[in-house]
C-alpha positions in Angstrom: -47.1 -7.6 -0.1 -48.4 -6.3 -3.4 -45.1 -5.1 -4.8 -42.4 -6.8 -6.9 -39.0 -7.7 -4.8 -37.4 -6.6 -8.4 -38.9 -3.1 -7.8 -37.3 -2.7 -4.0 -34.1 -0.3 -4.4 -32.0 1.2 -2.2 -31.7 5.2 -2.4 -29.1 6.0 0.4 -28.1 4.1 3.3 -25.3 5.0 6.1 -25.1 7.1 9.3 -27.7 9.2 10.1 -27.0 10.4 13.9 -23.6 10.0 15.8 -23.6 11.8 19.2 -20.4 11.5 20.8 -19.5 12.4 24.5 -15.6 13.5 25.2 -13.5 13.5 28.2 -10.6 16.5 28.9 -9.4 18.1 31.5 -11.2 21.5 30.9 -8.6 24.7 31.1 -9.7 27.4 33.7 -9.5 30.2 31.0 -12.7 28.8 29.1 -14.5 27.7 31.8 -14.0 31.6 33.3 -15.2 32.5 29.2 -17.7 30.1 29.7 -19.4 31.6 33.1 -19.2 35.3 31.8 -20.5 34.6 28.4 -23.7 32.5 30.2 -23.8 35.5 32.8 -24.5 37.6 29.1 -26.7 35.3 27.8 -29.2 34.9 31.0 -29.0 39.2 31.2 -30.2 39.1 27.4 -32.6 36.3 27.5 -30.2 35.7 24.3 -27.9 34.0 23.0 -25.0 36.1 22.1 -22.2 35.1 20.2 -19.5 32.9 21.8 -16.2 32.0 20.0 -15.0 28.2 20.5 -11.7 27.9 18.4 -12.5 28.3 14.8 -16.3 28.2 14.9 -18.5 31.2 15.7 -21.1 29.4 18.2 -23.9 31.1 20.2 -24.0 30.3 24.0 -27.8 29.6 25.4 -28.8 31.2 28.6 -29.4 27.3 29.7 -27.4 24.6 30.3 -27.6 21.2 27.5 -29.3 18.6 29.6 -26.5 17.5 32.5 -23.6 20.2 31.1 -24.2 24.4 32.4 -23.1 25.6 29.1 -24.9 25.1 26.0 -22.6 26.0 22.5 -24.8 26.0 19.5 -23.9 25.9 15.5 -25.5 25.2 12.4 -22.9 22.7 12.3 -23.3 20.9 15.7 -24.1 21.4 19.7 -22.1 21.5 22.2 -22.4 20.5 26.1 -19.5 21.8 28.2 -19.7 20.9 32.2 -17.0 21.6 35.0 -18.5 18.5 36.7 -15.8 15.6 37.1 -18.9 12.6 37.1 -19.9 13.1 33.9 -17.8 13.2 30.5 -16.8 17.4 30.3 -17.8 17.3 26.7 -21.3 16.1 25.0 -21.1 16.9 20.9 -24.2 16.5 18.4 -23.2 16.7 15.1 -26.1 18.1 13.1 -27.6 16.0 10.0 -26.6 18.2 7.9 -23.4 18.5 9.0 -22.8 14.8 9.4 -23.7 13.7 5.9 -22.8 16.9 4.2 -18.9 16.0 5.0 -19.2 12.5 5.9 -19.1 10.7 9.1 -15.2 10.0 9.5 -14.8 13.7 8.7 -17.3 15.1 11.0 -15.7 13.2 13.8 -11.8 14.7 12.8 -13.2 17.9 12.2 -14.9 18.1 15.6 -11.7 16.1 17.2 -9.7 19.1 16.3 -12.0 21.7 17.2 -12.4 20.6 20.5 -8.8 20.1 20.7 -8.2 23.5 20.3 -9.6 25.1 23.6 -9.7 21.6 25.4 -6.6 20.3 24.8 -6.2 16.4 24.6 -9.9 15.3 24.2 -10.9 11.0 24.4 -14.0 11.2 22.2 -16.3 7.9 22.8 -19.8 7.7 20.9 -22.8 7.6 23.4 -25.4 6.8 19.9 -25.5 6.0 16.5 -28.1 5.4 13.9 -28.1 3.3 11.1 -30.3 3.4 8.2 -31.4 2.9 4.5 -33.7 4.4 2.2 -35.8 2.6 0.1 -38.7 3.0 -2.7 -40.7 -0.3 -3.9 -41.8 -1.5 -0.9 -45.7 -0.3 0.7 -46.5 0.0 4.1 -49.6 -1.7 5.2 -51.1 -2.9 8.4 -50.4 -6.3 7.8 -46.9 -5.8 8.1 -47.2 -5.4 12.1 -47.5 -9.0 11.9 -45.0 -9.9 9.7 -42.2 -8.6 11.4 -40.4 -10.4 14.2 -38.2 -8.9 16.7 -36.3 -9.4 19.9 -37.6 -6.3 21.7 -41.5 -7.2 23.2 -42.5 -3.5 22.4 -44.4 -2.3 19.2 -45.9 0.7 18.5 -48.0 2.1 15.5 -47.9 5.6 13.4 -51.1 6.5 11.2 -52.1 9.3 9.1 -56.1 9.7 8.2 -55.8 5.7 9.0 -53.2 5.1 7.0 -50.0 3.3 8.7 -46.8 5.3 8.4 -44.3 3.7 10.4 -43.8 1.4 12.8 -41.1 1.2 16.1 -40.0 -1.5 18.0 -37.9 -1.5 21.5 -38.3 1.3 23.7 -35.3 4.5 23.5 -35.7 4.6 27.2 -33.8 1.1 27.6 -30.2 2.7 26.1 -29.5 0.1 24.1 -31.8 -0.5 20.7 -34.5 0.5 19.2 -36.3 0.1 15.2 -37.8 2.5 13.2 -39.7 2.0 9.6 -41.7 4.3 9.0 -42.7 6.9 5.5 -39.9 9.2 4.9 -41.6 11.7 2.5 -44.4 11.9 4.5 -41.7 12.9 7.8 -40.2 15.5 5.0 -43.5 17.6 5.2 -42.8 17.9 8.7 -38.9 18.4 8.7 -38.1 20.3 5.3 -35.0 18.7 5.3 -35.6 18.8 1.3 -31.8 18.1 0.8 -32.3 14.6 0.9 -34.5 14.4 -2.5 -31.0 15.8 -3.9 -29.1 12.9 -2.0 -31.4 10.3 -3.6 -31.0 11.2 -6.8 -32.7 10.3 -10.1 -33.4 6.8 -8.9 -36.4 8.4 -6.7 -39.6 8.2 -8.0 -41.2 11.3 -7.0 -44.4 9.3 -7.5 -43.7 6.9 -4.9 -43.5 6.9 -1.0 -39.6 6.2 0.3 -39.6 4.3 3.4 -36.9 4.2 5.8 -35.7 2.0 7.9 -33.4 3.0 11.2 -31.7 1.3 14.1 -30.9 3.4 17.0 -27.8 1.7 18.7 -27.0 3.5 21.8 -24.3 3.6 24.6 -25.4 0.5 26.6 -25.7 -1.7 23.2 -22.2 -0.6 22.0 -20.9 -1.6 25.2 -22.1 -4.8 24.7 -20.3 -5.0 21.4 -17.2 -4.0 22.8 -17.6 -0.5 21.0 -16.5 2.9 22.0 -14.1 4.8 19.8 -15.8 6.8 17.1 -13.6 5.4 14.5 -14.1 1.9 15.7 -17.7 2.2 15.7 -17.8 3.5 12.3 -15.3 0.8 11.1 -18.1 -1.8 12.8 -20.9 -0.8 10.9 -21.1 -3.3 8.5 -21.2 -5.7 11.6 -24.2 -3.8 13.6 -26.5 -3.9 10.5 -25.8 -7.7 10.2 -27.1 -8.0 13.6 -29.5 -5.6 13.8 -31.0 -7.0 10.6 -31.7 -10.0 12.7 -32.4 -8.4 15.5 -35.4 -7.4 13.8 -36.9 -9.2 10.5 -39.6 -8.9 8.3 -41.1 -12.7 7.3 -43.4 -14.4 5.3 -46.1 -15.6 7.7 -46.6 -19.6 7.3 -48.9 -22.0 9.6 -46.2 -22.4 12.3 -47.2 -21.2 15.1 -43.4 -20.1 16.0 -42.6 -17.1 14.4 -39.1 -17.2 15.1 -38.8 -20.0 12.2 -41.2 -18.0 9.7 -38.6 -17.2 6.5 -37.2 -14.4 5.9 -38.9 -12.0 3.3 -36.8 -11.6 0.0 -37.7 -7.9 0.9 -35.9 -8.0 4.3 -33.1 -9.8 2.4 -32.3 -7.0 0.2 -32.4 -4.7 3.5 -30.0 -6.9 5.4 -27.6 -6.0 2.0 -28.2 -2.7 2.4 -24.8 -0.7 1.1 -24.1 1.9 4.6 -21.7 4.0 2.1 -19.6 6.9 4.3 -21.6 9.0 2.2 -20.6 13.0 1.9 -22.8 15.1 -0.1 -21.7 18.2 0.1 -22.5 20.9 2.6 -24.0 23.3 -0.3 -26.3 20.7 -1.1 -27.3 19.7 2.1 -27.6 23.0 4.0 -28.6 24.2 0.6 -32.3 22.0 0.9 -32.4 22.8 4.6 -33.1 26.6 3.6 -35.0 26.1 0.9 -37.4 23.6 3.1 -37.4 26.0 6.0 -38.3 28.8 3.3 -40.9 26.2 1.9 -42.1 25.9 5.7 -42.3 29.7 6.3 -43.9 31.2 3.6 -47.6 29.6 3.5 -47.9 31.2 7.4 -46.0 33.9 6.3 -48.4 34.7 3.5 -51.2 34.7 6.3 -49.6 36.8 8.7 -49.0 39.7 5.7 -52.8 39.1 4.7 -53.8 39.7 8.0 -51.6 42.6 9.2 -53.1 44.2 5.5 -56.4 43.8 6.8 -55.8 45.5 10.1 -54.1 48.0 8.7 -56.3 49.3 6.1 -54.7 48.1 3.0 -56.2 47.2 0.2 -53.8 46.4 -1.8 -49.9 44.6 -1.7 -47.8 47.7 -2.3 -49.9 49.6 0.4 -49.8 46.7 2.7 -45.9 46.6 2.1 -46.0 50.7 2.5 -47.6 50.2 6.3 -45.3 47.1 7.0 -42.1 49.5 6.6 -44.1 52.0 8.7 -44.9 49.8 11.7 -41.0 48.0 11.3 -39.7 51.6 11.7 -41.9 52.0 14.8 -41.2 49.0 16.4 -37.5 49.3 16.1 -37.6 52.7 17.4 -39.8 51.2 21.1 -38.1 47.2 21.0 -34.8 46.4 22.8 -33.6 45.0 19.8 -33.8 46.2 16.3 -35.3 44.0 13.5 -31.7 44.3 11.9 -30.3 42.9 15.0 -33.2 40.0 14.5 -32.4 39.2 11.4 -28.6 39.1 11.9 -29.5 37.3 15.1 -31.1 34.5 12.9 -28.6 34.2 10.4 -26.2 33.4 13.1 -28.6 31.0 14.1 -29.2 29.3 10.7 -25.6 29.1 9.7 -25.9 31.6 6.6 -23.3 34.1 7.4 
């Protein structure tokens, strides 16, 4: 490695991803609310809006994997199923969500929600992730060789031949599997801007932030003894301890075992890696969501307006914007639904109402 152990630091660390499953006895009032509001929502091709205690959700017109009805927020998706062999209740906290109020509040918040049209609920989490965010430390191709882990399966990530990330173990085993892999690079993909904000003025705007990430799902946390939200969360220091040996990064030497290869003073520092309950704020977090997604938009947007100026015999912005209201006006008067409805439709959707 060409860079200084001194210059490693740690930018965030915690809980990116807790999906939870929950077991109630589901009342027949909601389940009846449940049918008529899917009925709506397969008529539409839609997703109208479905009240589920507190929160203003949309129900799909599909069901979420395994459970019929599919409940969707900014703040987190819901799978609801009448079945009795699998758990009534699947929950996926969004990202957002999760670290813009914390994990440990996430998990009340959604307790009580659920609680409210479920009555008594028995949340267990079905996956977490683990990570930590770091700058001083650069990816190369020799560090597929220097890493040493207890899952046989390695796969490689490259950009214009330039390695990016690296996992290890398979997601299809359900129990644990490694990411490393170029975080701002992922960002030009996501727009999930919000976490330059989280990380502070100890990024380096200059430099690439890699992260690292265990997956740790339900047949792993078994294993541990693990099931309660709360419990898992409480273990965390203990499941990056071992998952920190579970995979390693070392310093290659002429044994020809490299189980007994030392540990880098880089992976060291990772092993110590803080996994604060962090909570930055829903503003802030949702905040650089939007501002991403408008980041994301606008280049094709820009192209889309150029274009429809072309065809329609602008030559200029304000007669381009001049036919745009023209053929908007049209189009509501002929579509199904207006582009008022649309845009009201994708607020819902986004969370900004």
């Amino acid at each position: 490695m060409t860079m200084q152990v001194g210059a490693l630091r740690e930018l965030a660390s915690g809980v990116d991803a807790l999906y939870l499953s929950g077991r109630a006895s589901l009342p027949s009032e909601l389940l009846e609310r449940l049918e008529a509001a899917r009925s709506e929502a397969e008529a539409l091709d839609g997703s109208p809006p479905f009240q589920f205690g507190s929160l203003p959700m949309l129900i799909a017109p599909h069901a979420f994997g395994k459970h019929r009805y599919s409940l969707d927020h900014p703040y987190v998706r819901i799978g609801i199923s009448p079945k009795l062999s699998i758990p009534a209740l699947r929950i996926q906290p969004r990202a957002e969500f999760l670290h813009g109020v914390g994990p440990r509040a996430a998990v009340d918040t959604l307790q009580d929600l659920l609680e409210s049209e479920c009555g008594a609920v028995k949340l267990q989490v079905s996956r977490i992730d683990l990570f930590v965010d770091v700058q001083g430390w650069a990816l190369t191709g020799d560090d597929r060789n220097a890493f040493v882990c207890r899952a046989a399966e390695l796969n490689t990530s490259e950009v214009h031949q330039d390695l990016t990330g690296l996992r290890f173990g398979k997601r299809s085993t359900g129990t644990i599997n490694g990411r490393f892999y170029d975080k701002t690079e992922e960002l030009k993909q996501s727009g999930a801007d919000y976490w330059r904000e989280i990380w502070g003025d100890a990024f380096d705007p200059d430099l690439p932030v890699h992260r690292i990430e265990f997956e740790v799902a339900r047949g792993a946390l078994r294993e541990f003894g693990l099931n309660d939200p709360h419990e898992v969360l409480d273990a965390t220091g203990a499941l990056w301890s071992y998952l920190t040996r579970w995979l390693s990064h070392r310093v290659p030497t002429k044994d020809g075992t490299r189980s007994r290869w030392p540990v880098s003073n880089y992976w060291e520092n990772i092993s110590r890696a803080s996994l604060a309950d962090g909570s930055w704020g829903l503003t802030r977090t949702y905040g650089g969501s939007q501002r991403g997604e408008m980041g994301k938009t606008i280049p094709a947007l820009m192209g889309y307006l150029a274009r429809f100026g072309a065809l329609s015999d602008s030559y200029s912005e304000e007669e381009m914007i001049e036919n745009l209201a023209i053929f908007v006006a049209r189009y509501n008067r002929d579509a199904k639904a207006s582009m008022t409805h649309r845009i009201w439709q994708k607020r819902r959707e986004l969370g900004l109402l």
